[in-house]
C-alpha positions as semicolon CSV with decimal commas, in nm:
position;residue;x (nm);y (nm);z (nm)
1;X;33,821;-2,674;14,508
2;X;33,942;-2,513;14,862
3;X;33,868;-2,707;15,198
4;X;33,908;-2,576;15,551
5;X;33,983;-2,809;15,810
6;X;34,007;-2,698;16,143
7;X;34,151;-2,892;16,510
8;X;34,336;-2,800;16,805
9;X;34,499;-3,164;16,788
10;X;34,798;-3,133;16,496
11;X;34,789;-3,521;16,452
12;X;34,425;-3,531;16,418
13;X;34,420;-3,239;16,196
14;X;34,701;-3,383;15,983
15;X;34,526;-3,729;15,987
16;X;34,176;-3,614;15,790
17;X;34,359;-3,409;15,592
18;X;34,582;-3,702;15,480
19;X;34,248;-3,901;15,429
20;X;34,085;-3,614;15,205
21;X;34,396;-3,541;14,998
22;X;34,445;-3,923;14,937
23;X;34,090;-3,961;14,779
24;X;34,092;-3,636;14,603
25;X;34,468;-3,516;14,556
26;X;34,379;-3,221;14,322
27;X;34,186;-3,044;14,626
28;X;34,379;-2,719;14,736
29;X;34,347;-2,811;15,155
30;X;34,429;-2,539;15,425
31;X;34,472;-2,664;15,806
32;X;34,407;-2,468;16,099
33;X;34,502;-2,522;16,480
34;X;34,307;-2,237;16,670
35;X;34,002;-2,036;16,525
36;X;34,203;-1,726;16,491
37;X;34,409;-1,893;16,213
38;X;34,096;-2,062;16,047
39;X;33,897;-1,723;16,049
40;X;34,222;-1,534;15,878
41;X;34,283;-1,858;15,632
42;X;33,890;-1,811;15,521
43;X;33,931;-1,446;15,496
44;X;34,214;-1,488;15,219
45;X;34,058;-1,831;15,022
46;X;33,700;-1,893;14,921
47;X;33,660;-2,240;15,080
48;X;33,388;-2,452;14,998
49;X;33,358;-2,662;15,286
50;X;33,527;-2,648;15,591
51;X;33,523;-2,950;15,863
52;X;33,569;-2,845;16,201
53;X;33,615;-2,995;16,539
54;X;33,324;-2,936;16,809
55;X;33,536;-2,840;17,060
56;X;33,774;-2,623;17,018
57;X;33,965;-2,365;17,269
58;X;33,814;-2,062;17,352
59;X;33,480;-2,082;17,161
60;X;33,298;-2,350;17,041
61;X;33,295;-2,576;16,669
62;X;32,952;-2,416;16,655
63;X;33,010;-2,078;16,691
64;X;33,337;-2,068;16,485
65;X;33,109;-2,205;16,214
66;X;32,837;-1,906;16,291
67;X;33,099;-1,671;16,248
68;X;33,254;-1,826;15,926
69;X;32,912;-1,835;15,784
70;X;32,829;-1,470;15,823
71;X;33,124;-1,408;15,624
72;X;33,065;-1,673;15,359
73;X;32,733;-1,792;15,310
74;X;32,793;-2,000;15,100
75;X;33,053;-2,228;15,298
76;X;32,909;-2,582;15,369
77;X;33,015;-2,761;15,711
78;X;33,131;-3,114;15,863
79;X;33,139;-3,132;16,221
80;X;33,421;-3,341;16,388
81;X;33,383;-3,480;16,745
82;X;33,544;-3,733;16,931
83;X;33,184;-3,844;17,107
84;X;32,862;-3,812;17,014
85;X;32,711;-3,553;17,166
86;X;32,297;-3,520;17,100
87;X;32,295;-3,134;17,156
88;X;32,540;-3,041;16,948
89;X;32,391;-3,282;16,710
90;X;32,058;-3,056;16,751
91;X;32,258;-2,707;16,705
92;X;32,471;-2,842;16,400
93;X;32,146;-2,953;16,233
94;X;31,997;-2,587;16,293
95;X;32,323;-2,416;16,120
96;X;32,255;-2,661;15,832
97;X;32,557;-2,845;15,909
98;X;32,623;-3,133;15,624
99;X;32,723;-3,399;15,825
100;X;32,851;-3,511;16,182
101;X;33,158;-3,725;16,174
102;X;33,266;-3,896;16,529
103;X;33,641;-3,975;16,577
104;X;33,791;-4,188;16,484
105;X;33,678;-4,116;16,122
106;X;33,659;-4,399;15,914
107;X;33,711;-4,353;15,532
108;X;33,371;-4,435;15,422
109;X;33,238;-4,212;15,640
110;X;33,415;-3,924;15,484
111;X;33,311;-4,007;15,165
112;X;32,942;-4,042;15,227
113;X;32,975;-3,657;15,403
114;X;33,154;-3,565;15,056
115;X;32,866;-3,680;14,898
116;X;32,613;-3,502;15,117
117;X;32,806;-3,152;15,031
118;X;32,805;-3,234;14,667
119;X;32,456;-3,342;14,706
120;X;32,319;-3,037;14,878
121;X;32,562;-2,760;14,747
122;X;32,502;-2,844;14,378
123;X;32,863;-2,851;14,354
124;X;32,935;-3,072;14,045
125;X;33,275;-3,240;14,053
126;X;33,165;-3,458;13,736
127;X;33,405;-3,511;13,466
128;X;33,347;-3,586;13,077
129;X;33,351;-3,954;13,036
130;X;33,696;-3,884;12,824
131;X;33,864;-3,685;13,167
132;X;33,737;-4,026;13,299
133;X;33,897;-4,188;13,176
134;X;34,221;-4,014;13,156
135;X;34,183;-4,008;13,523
136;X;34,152;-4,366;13,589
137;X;34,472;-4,393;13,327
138;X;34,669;-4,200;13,577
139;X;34,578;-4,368;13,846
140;X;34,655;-4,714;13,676
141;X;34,970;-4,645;13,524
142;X;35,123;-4,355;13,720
143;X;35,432;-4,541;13,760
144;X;35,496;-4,573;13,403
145;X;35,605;-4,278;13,138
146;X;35,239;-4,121;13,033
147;X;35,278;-3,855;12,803
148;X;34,969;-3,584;12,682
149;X;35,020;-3,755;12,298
150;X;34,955;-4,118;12,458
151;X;34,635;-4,041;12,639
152;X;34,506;-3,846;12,376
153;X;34,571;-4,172;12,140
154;X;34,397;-4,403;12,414
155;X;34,126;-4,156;12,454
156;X;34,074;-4,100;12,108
157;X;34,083;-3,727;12,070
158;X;34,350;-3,456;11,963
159;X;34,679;-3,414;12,196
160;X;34,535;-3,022;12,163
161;X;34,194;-3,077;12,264
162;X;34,265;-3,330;12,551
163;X;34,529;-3,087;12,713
164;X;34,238;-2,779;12,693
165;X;33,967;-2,978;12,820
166;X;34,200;-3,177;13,094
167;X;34,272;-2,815;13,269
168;X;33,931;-2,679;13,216
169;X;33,782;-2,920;13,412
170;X;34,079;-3,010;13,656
171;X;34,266;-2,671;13,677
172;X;34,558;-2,829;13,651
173;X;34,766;-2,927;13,330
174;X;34,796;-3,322;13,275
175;X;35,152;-3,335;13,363
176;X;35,091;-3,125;13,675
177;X;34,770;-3,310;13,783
178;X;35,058;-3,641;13,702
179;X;35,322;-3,517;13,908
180;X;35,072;-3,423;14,220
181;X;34,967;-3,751;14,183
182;X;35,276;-3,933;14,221
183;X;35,382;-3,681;14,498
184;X;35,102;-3,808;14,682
185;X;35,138;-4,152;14,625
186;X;35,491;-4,144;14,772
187;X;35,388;-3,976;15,043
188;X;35,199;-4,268;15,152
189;X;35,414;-4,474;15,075
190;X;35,680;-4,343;15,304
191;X;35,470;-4,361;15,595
192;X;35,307;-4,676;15,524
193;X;35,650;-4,882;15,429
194;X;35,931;-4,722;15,625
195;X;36,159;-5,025;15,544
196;X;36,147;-4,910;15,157
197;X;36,421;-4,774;15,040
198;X;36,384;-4,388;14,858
199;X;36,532;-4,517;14,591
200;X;36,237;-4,803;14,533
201;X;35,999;-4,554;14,652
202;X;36,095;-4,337;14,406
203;X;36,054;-4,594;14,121
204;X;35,761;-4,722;14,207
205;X;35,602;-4,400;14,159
206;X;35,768;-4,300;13,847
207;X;36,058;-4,134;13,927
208;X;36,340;-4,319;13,744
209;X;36,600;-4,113;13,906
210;X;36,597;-4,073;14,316
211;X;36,789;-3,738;14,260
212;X;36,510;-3,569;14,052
213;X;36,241;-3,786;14,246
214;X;36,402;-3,617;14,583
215;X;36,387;-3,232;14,382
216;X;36,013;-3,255;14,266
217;X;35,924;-3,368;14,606
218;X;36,122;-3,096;14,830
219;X;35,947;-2,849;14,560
220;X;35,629;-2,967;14,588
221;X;35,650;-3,034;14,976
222;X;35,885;-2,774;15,108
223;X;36,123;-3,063;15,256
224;X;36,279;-3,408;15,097
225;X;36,157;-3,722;15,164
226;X;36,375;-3,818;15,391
227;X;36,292;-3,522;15,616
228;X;35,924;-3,584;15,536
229;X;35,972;-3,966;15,653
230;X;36,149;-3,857;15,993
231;X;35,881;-3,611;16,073
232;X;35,535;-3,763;16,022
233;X;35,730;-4,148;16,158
234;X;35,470;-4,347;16,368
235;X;35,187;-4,060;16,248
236;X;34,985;-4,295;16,023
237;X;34,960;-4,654;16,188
């Protein structure tokens, strides 16, 4: 599933994105500073939902979103504002905005506006109780070795069926999904715990060896995690 998400402020931008791809790190996010950028970004992806700040330079949240819906329909819409604001409450509600978030936005907030989209888009993100489980597998023991033939055993199904279903429903191959997952987890990890070391990072996540630990993560991030650490330091508080 593609998001947009759309603010002039870069550490505001980067912050809800942060706070969507932590919840749902299989979502394909694209960030954009000025309209220009978000109108070319949903030109070349079919988002979903975009969020996007109320006030933006040179023409407004709202009519950004009138323009973006013109050219998809069928994009939903979260409005971001750092005050409430009644009458652009009264205009988002007339576009058929989803939800209204005011800054600072506070995780469960984001995931009751989540639910609203899936909830009024008929977008189904449901999973077969066995990717269920699988899932909450991962997320349990992504720090261990997990291989497609040990699921499958747990799960009780075929190594062949489980891999199949796994990227039908995920679009992403288990190890794949496995890796992104433990990408993401250090990623918070070096922003939350700057005394760790990148070598206990890098084992607490899985990676037995920092060297491959610091390869996956310069492929996967463009940059290694040491570079990644020095840029977004004193971001995420």
């Amino acid at each position: 599933m593609k998001l947009l998400v759309v603010d002039d402020e870069p550490l505001e931008l980067e912050q809800l994105a942060h706070m969507i791809k932590q919840k749902w790190p299989v979502w394909e996010i694209h960030c954009a500073e000025e309209t220009s950028q978000a109108l070319k970004l949903s030109r070349e992806n079919k988002f979903v939902l975009a969020f996007i700040d109320i006030h933006l330079p040179g023409i407004s949240g709202l009519e950004l979103i009138e323009t973006l819906k013109r050219e998809n329909p069928d994009l939903s819409f979260v409005i971001t504002t750092a005050y409430q604001d009644f009458a652009y409450a009264q205009k988002s509600i007339k576009l058929g905005v989803v939800d209204y978030l005011v800054k600072p936005i506070i995780a469960g907030e984001l995931d009751e506006a989540i639910k609203k989209f899936i909830e009024r888009s008929g977008y189904s993100p449901s999973k077969t109780v066995v990717i269920e489980q699988v899932l909450d597998i991962i997320s349990r023991d992504f720090s261990q070795k997990i291989s497609l033939e040990s699921l499958a055993e747990t799960v009780h199904v075929s190594p062949t069926y489980l891999s199949k279903k796994f990227s039908d429903e995920m679009e992403l191959s288990i190890p794949s999904y496995i890796m992104k997952y433990r990408i993401e987890k250090a990623k918070s990890l070096l922003l939350k715990h700057p005394d760790y070391s990148m070598a206990l990072i890098a084992d607490v996540v899985g990676f037995h060896s920092q060297n491959y630990f610091n390869s996956i993560f310069k492929k996967y991030e463009g940059l290694t995690p040491s570079k990644y650490k020095e840029l977004k330091s004193g971001r995420y508080d």
